[in-house]
VOBA-1610 file (N, C-alpha, C; in pm, whole numbers, padded with zeros to 5 digits, always signed):
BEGIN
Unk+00084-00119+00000Unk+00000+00000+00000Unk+00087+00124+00000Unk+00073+00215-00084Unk+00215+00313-00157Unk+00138+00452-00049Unk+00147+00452+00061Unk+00062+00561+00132Unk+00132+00659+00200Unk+00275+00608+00180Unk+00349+00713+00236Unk+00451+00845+00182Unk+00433+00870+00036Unk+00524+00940-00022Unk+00430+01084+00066Unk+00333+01094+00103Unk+00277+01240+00145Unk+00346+01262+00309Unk+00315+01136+00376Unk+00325+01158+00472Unk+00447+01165+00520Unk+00576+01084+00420Unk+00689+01115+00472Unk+00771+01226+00461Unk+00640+01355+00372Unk+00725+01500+00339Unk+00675+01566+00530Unk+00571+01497+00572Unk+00532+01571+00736Unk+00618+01533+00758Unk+00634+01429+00794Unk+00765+01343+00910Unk+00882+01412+00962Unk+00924+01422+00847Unk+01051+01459+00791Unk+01088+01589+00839Unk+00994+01662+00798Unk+00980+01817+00892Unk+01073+01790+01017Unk+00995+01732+01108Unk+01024+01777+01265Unk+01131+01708+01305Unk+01165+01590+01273Unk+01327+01510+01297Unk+01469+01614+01241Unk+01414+01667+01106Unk+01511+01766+01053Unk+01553+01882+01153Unk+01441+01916+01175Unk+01449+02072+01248Unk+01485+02035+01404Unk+01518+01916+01445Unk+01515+01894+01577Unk+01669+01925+01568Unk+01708+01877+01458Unk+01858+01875+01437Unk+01936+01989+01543Unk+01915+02097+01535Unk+01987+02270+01612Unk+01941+02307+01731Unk+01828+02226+01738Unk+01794+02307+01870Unk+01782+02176+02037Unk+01845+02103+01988Unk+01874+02019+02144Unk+02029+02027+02146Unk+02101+02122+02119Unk+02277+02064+02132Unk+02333+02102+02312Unk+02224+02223+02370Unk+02334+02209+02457Unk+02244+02138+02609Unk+02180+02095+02587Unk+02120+02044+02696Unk+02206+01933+02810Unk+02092+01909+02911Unk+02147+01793+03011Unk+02240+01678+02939Unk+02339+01660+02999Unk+02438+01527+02991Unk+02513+01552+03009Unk+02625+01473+03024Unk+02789+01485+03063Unk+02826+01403+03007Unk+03284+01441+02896Unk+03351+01544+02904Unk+03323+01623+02785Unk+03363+01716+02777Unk+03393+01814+02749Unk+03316+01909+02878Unk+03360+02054+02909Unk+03334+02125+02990Unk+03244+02034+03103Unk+03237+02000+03234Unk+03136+01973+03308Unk+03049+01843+03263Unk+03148+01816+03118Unk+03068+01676+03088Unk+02926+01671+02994Unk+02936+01881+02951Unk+02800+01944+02896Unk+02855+01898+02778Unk+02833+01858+02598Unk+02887+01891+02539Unk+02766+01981+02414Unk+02791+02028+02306Unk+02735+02113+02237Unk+02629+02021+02163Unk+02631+01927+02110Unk+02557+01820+02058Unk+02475+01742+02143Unk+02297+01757+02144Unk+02249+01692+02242Unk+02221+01554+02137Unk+02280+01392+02155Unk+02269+01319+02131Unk+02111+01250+02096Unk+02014+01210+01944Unk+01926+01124+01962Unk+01834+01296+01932Unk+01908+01375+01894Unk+01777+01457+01833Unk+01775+01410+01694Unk+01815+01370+01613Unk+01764+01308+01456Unk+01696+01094+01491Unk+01588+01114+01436Unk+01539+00982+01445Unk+01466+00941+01347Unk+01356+00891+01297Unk+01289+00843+01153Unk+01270+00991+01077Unk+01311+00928+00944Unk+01314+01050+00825Unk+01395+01112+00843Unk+01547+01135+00880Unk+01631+01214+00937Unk+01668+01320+00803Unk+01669+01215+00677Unk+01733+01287+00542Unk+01630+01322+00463Unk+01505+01245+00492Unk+01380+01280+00387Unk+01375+01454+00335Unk+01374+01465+00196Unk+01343+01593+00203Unk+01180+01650+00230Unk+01180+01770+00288Unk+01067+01808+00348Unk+00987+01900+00225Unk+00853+01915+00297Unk+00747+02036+00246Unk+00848+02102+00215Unk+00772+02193+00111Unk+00841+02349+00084Unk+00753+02447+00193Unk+00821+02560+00229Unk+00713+02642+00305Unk+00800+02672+00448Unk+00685+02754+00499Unk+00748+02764+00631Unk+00692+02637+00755Unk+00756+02659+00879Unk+00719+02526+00961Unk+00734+02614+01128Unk+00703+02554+01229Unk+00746+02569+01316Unk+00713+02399+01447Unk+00816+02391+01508Unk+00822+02296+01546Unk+00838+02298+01737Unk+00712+02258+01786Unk+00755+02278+01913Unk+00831+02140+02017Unk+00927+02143+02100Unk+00978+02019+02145Unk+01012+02059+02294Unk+00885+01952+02365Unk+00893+01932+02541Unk+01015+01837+02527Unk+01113+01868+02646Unk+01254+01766+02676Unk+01238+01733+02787Unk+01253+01604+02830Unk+01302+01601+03007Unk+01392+01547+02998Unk+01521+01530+03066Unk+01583+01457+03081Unk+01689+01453+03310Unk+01674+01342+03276Unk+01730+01306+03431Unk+01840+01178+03425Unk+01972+01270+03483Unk+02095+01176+03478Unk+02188+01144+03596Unk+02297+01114+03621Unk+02362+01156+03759Unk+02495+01027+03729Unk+02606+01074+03807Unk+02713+01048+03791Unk+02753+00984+03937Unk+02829+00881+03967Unk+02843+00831+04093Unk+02970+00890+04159Unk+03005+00891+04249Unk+03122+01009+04369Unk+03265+00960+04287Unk+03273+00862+04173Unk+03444+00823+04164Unk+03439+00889+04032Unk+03373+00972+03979Unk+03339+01058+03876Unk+03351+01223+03921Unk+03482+01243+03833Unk+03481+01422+03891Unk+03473+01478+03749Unk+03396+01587+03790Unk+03347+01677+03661Unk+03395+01841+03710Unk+03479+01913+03576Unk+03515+02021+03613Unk+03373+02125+03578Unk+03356+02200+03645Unk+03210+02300+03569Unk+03243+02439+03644Unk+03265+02506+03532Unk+03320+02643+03554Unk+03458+02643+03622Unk+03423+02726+03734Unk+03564+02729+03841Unk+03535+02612+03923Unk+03452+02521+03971Unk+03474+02438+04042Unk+03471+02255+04015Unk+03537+02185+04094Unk+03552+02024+04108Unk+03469+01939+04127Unk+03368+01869+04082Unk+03240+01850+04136Unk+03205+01661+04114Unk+03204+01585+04248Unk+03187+01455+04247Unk+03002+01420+04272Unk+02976+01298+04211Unk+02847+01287+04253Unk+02756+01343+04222Unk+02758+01396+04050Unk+02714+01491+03995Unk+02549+01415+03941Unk+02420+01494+03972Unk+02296+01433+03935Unk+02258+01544+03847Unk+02185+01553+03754Unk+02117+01693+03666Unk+01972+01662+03655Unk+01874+01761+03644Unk+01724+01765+03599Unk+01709+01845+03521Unk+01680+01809+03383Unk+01655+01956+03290Unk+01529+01930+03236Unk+01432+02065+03214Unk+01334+02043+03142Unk+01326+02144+03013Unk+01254+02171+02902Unk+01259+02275+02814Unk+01123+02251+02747Unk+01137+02360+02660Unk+01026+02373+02547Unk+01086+02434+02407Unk+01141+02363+02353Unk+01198+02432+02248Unk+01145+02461+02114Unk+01161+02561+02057Unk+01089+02624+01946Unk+01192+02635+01827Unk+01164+02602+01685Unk+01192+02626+01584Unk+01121+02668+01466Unk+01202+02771+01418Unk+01111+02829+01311Unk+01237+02848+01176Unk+01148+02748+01070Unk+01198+02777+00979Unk+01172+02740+00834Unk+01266+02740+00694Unk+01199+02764+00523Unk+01257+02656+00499Unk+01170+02617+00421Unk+01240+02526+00316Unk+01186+02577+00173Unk+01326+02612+00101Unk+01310+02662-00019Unk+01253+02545-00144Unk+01179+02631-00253Unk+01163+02548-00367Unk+01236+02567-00492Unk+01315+02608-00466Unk+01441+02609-00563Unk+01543+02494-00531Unk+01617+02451-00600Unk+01680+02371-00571Unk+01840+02446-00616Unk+01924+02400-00473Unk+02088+02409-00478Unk+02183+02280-00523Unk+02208+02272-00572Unk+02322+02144-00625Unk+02220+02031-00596Unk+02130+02051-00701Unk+02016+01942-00744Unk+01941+01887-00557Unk+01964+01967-00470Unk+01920+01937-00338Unk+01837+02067-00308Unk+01701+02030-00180Unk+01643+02107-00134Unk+01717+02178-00045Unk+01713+02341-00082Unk+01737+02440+00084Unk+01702+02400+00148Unk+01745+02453+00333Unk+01658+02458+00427Unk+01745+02558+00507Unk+01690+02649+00572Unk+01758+02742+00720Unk+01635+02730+00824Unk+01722+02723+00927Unk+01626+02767+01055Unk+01678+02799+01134Unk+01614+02868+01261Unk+01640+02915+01384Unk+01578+02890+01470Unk+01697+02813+01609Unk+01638+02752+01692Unk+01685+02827+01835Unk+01574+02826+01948Unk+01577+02834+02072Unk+01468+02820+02177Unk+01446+02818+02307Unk+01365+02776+02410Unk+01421+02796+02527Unk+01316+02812+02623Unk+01316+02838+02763Unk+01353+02734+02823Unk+01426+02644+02918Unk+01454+02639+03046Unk+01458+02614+03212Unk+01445+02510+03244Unk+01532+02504+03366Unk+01608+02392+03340Unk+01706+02389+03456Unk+01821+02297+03492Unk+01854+02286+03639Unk+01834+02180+03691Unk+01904+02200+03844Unk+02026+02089+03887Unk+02137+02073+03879Unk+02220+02044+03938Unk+02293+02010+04051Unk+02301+01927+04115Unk+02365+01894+04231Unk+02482+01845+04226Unk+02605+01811+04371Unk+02702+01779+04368Unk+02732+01789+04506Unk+02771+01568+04540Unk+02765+01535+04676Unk+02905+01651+04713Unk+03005+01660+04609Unk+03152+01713+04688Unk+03152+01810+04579Unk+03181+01940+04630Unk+03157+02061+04547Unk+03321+02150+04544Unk+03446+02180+04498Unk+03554+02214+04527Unk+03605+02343+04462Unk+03608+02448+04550Unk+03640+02580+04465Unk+03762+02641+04520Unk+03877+02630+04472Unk+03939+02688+04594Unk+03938+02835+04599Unk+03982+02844+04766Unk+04059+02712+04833Unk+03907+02668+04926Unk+03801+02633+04917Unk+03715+02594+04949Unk+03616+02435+04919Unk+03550+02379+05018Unk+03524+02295+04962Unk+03289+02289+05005Unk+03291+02204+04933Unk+03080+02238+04984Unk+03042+02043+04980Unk+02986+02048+05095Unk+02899+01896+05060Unk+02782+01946+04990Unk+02702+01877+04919Unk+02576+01838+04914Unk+02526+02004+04828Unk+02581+02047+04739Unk+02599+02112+04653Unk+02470+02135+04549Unk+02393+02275+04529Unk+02292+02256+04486Unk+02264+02387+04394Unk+02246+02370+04258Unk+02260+02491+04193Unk+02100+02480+04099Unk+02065+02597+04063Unk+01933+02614+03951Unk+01911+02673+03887Unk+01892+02677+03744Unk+01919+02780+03640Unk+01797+02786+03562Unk+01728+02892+03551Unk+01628+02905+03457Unk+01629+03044+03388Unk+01636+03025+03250Unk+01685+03096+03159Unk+01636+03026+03014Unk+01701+03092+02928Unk+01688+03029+02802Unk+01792+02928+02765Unk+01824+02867+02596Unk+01901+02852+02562Unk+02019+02910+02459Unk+02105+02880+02416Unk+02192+02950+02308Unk+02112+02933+02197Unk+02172+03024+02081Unk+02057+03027+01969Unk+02172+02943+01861Unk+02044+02839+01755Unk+02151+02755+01673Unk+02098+02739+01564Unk+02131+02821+01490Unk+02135+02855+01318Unk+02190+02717+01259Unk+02102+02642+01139Unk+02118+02583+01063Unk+02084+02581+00932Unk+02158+02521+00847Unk+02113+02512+00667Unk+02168+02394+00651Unk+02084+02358+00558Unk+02114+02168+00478Unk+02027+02166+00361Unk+02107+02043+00267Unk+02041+02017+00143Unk+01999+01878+00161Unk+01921+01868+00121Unk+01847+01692+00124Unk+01846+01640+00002Unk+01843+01525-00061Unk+01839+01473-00184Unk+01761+01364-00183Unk+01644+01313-00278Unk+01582+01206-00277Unk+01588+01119-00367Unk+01650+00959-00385Unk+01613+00894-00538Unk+01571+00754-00504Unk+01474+00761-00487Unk+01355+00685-00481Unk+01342+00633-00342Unk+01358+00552-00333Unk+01395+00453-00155Unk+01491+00513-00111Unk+01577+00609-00194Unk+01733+00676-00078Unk+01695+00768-00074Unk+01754+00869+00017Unk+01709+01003+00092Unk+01886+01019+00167Unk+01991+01176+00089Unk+02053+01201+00163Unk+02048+01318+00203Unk+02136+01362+00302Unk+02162+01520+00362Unk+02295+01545+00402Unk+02288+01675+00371Unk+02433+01749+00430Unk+02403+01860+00509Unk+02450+01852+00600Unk+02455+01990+00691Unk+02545+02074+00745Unk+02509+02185+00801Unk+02610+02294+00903Unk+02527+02336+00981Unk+02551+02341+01113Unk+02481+02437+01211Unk+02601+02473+01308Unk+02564+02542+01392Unk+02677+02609+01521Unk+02567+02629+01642Unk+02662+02726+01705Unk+02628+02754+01841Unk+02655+02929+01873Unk+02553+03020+01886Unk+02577+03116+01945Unk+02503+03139+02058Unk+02609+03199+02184Unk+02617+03170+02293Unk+02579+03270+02374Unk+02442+03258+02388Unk+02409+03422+02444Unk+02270+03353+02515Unk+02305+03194+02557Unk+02166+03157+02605Unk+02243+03168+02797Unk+02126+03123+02902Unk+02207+03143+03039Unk+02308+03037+03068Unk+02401+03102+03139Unk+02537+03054+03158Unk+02604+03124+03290Unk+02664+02985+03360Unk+02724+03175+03448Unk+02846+03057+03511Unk+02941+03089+03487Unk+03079+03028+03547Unk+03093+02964+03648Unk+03037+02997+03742Unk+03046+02989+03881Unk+02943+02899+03940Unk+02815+02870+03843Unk+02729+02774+03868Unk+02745+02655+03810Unk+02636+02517+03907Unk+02637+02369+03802Unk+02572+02377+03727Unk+02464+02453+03758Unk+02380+02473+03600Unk+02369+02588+03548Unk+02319+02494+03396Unk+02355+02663+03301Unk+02279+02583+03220Unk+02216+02710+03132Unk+02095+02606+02982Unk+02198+02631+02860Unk+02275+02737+02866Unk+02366+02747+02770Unk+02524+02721+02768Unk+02544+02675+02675Unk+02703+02595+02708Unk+02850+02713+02730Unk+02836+02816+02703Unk+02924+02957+02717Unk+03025+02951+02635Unk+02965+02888+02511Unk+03143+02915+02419Unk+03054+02882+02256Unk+03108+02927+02145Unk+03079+02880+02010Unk+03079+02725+01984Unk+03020+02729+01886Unk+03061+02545+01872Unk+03026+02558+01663Unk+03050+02451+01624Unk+03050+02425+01471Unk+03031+02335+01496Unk+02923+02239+01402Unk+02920+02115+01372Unk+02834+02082+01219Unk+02869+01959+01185Unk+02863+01983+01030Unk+02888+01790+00951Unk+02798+01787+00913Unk+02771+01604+00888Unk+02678+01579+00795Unk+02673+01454+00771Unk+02558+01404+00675Unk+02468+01259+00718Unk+02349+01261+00622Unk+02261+01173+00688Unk+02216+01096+00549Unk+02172+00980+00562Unk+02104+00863+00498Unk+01968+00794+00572Unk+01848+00841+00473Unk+01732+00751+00506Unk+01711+00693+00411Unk+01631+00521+00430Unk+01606+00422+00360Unk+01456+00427+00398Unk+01332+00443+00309Unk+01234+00447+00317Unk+01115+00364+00212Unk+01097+00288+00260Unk+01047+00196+00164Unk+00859+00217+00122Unk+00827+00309+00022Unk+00724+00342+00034Unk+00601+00273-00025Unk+00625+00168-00014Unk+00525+00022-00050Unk+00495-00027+00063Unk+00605-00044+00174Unk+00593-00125+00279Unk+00597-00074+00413Unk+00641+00045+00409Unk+00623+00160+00500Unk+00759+00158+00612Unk+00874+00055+00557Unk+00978+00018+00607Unk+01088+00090+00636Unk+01119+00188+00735Unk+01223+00313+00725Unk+01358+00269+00809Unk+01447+00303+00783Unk+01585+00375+00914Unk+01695+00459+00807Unk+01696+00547+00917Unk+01773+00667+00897Unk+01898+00629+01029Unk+02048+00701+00973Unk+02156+00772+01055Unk+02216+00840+00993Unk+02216+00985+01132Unk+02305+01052+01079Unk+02433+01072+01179Unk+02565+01121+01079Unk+02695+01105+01167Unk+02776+01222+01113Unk+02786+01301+01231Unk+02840+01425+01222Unk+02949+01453+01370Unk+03012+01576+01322Unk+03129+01608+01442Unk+03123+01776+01440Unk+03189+01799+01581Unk+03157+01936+01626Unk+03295+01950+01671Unk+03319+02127+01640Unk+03446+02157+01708Unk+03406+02263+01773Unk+03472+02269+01850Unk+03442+02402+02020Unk+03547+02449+02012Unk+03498+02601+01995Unk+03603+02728+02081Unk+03593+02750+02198Unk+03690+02835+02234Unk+03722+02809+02383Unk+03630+02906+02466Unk+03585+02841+02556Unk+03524+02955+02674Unk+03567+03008+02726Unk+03615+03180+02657Unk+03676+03251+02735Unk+03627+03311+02901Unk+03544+03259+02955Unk+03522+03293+03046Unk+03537+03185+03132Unk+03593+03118+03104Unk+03703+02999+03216Unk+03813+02932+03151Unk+03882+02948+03012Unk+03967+02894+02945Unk+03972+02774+02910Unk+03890+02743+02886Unk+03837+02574+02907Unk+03814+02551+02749Unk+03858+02468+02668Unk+03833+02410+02525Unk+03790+02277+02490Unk+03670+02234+02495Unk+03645+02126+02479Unk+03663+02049+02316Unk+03715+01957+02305Unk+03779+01874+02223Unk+03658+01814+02095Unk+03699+01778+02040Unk+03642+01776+01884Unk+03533+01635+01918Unk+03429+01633+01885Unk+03338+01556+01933Unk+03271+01496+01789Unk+03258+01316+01777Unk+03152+01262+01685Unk+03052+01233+01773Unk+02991+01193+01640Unk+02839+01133+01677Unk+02753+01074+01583Unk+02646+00995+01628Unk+02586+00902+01552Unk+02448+00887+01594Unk+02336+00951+01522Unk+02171+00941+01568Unk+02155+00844+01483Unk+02031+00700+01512Unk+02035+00634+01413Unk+01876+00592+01457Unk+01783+00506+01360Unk+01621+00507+01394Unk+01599+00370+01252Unk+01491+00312+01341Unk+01411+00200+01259Unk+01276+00219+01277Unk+01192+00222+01186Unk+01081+00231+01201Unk+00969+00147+01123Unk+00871+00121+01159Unk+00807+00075+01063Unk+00646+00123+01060Unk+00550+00222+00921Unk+00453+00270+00966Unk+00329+00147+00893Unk+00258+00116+01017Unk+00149+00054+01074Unk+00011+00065+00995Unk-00016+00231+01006Unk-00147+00265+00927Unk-00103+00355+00861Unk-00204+00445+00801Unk-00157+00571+00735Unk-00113+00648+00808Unk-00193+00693+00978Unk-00147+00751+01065Unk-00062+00703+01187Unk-00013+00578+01192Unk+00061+00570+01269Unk+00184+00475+01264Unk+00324+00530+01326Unk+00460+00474+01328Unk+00489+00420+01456Unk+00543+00316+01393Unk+00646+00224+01592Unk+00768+00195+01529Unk+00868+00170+01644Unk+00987+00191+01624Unk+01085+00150+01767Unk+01219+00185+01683Unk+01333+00200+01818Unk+01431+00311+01761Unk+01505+00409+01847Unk+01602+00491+01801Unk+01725+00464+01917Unk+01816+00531+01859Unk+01928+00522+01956Unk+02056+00594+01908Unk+02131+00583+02010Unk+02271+00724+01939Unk+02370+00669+02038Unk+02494+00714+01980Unk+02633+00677+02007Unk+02668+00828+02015Unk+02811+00846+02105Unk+02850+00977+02091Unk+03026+00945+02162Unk+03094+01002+02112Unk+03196+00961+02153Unk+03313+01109+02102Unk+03369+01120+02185Unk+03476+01280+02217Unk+03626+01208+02137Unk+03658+01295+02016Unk+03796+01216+01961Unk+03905+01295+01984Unk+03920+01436+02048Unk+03968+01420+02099Unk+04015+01529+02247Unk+04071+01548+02285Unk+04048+01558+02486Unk+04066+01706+02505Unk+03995+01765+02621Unk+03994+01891+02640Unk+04117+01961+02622Unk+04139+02104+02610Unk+04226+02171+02677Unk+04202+02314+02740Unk+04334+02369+02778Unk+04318+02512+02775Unk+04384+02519+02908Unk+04393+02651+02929Unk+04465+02671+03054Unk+04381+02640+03201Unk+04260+02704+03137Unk+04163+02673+03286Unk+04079+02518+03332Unk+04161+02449+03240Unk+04153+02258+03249Unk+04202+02224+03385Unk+04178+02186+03451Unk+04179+02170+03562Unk+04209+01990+03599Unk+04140+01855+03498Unk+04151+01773+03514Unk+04252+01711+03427Unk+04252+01796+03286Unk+04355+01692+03191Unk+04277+01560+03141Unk+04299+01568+03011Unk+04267+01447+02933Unk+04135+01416+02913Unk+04022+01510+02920Unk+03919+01445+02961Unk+03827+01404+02851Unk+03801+01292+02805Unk+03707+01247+02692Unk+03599+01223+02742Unk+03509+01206+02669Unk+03310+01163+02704Unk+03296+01042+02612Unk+03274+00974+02611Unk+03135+00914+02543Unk+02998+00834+02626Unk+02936+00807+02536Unk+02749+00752+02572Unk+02696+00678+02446Unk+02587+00603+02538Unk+02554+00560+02373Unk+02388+00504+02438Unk+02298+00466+02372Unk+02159+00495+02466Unk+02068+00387+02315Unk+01947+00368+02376Unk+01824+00306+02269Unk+01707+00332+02355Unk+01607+00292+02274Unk+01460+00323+02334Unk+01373+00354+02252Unk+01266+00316+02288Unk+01116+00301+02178Unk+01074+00450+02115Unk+01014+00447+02041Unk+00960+00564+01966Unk+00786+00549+01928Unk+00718+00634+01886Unk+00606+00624+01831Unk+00564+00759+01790Unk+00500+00760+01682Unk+00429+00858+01590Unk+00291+00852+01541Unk+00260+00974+01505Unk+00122+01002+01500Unk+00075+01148+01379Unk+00072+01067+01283Unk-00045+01203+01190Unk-00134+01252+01183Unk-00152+01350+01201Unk-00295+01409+01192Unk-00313+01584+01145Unk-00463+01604+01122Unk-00468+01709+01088Unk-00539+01797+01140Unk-00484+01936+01069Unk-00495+02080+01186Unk-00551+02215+01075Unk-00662+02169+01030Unk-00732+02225+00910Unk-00723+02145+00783Unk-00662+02184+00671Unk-00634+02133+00593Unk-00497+02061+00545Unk-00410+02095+00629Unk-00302+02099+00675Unk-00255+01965+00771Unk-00135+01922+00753Unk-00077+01773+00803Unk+00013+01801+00942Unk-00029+01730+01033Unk+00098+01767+01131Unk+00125+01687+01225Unk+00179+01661+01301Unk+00254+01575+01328Unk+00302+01577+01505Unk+00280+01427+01569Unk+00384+01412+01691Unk+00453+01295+01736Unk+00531+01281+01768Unk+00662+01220+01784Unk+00680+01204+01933Unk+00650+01065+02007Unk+00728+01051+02129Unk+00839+00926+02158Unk+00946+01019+02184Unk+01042+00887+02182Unk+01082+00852+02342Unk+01152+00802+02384Unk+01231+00773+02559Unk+01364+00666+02488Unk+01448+00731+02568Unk+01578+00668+02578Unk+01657+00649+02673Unk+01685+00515+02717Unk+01751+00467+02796Unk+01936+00469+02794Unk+02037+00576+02868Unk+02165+00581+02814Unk+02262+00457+02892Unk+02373+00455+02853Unk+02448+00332+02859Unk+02603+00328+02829Unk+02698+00268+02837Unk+02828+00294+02817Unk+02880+00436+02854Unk+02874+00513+02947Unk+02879+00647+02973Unk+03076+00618+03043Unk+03107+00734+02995Unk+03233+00764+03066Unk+03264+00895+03065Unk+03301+00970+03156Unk+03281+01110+03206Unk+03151+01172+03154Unk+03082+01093+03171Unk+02924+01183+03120Unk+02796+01141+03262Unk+02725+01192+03280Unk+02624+01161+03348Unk+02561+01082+03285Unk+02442+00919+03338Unk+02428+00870+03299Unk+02259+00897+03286Unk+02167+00885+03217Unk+02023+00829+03286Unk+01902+00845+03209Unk+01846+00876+03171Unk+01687+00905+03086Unk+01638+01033+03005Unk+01618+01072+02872Unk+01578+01145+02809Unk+01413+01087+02723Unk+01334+01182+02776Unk+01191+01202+02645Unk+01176+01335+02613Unk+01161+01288+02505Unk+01151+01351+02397Unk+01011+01412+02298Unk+00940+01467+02276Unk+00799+01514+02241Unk+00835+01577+02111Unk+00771+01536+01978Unk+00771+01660+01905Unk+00680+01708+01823Unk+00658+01795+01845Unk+00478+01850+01759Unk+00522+01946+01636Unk+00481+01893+01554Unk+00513+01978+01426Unk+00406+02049+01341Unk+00394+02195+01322Unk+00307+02256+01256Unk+00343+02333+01143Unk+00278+02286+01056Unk+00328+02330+00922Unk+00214+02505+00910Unk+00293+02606+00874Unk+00232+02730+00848Unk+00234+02773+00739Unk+00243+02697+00627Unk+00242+02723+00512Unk+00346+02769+00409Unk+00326+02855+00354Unk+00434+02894+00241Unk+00462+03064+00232
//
């Protein structure tokens, strides 16, 4: 039943656009174990090219992690063992997809950001020459803002993409705290993606694998090290309106902090996580739109906090 060439131009929307706007959220090395790339925001349809038109995409996050006392994390000016995080958000994206075509591929730009909180703890807290038990910080603010553009390409069952997005750093941050919604330094990152979509049988998986480089936070000298990564998704859709599935992501730091205000030396991250997904089409006038709930369970963690992310994503198409 050939029912999905319409529905996989919705889909496609909101996995794309998720792309820029989860990078600096909850998890843990690089800085505090934060890094610029929030892992498992691309999942089914990652490369599909989308509607033409404008879009806006809203995305509830929770995520809850924590690190055990033989785990030290540097964050800002201080040493911090026994590190747990709670973050929640609402993140918003707004953005085009052109109908012209660039090197036989669809445009796309957008702009991403959202509100905020984060609360942080830390059983052993170390600033010198001072030290704090039971350490408790809370940040509510926004996030950094993260400009992206990509071309998508479709030939028949294949679907690729290329991208660039960054990091400008003007979301809350503050040196001296465990939490912060914004990571306090630039970032670049820049990769490509492959979806397999079988539109007879409704048979999908997408990954995409990209790397980020970080400038330094001049407001603690701290440079976190060149970071890959890997979002990857299976899916299979059911009815016309509905998808089941599993997604999951790898992330791994190649290579190790520096800077003068490094405090630990050497410090790499990786994580790597899976967990169910499900989707849902429907419509909002005449108009197609879309939600997305995934949960992921993380795993193999080293200098990172370990523990649970869901994920929500509602996609509204506003036309052209």
């Amino acid at each position: 039943m050939k029912i999905f060439n319409k529905a996989r131009r919705q889909i496609a929307r909101p996995f794309f656009l998720l792309s820029i706007i989860l990078f600096s959220l909850g998890a843990n090395a690089d800085e505090g174990g934060v890094p610029f790339w929030m892992s498992g925001q691309y999942a089914s349809m990652a490369a599909v090219p989308m509607a033409t038109g404008w879009s806006l995409v809203a995305i509830p996050y929770v995520y809850s992690g924590k690190a055990d006392k033989s785990k030290t994390f540097q964050r800002g000016t201080s040493l911090n063992a026994g590190v747990s995080t709670r973050e929640s958000l609402v993140l918003m994206q707004l953005g085009y997809v052109g109908e012209e075509k660039i090197l036989g591929g669809q445009p796309y730009i957008g702009l991403g950001w959202g509100p905020g909180s984060n609360t942080t703890t830390a059983s052993i807290s170390a600033t010198n020459p001072s030290a704090q038990l039971n350490r408790a910080n809370t940040s509510n603010g926004s996030t950094d803002i993260y400009p992206l553009a990509s071309l998508t390409w479709n030939q028949g069952n294949n679907n690729y993409k290329a991208y660039v997005t960054g990091d400008i750093p003007v979301g809350t941050y503050n040196r001296t705290s465990l939490a912060s919604i914004g990571i306090g330094h630039a970032a670049l990152d820049a990769g490509g993606g492959y979806t397999y979509l079988n539109n007879t049988t409704g048979l999908e998986f997408s990954g995409v694998l990209g790397a980020t480089y970080n400038w330094m936070n001049t407001q603690t000298n701290y440079q976190n090290g060149i970071d890959s990564h890997l979002d990857w998704s299976v899916s299979q859709f059911v009815s016309q309106n509905w998808q089941v599935g599993i997604a999951g992501y790898g992330y791994y730091q190649l290579t190790a902090d520096s800077g003068s205000g490094d405090r630990i030396g050497a410090f790499k991250s990786r994580i790597a996580a899976v967990g169910p997904q499900i989707g849902y089409l429907f419509n909002i006038g005449k108009k197609q739109a879309y939600i997305n709930l995934r949960a992921y369970k993380e795993f193999w963690a080293q200098n990172r906090v370990e523990g649970y992310a869901t994920i929500a994503t509602i996609s509204i198409p506003l036309g052209k």
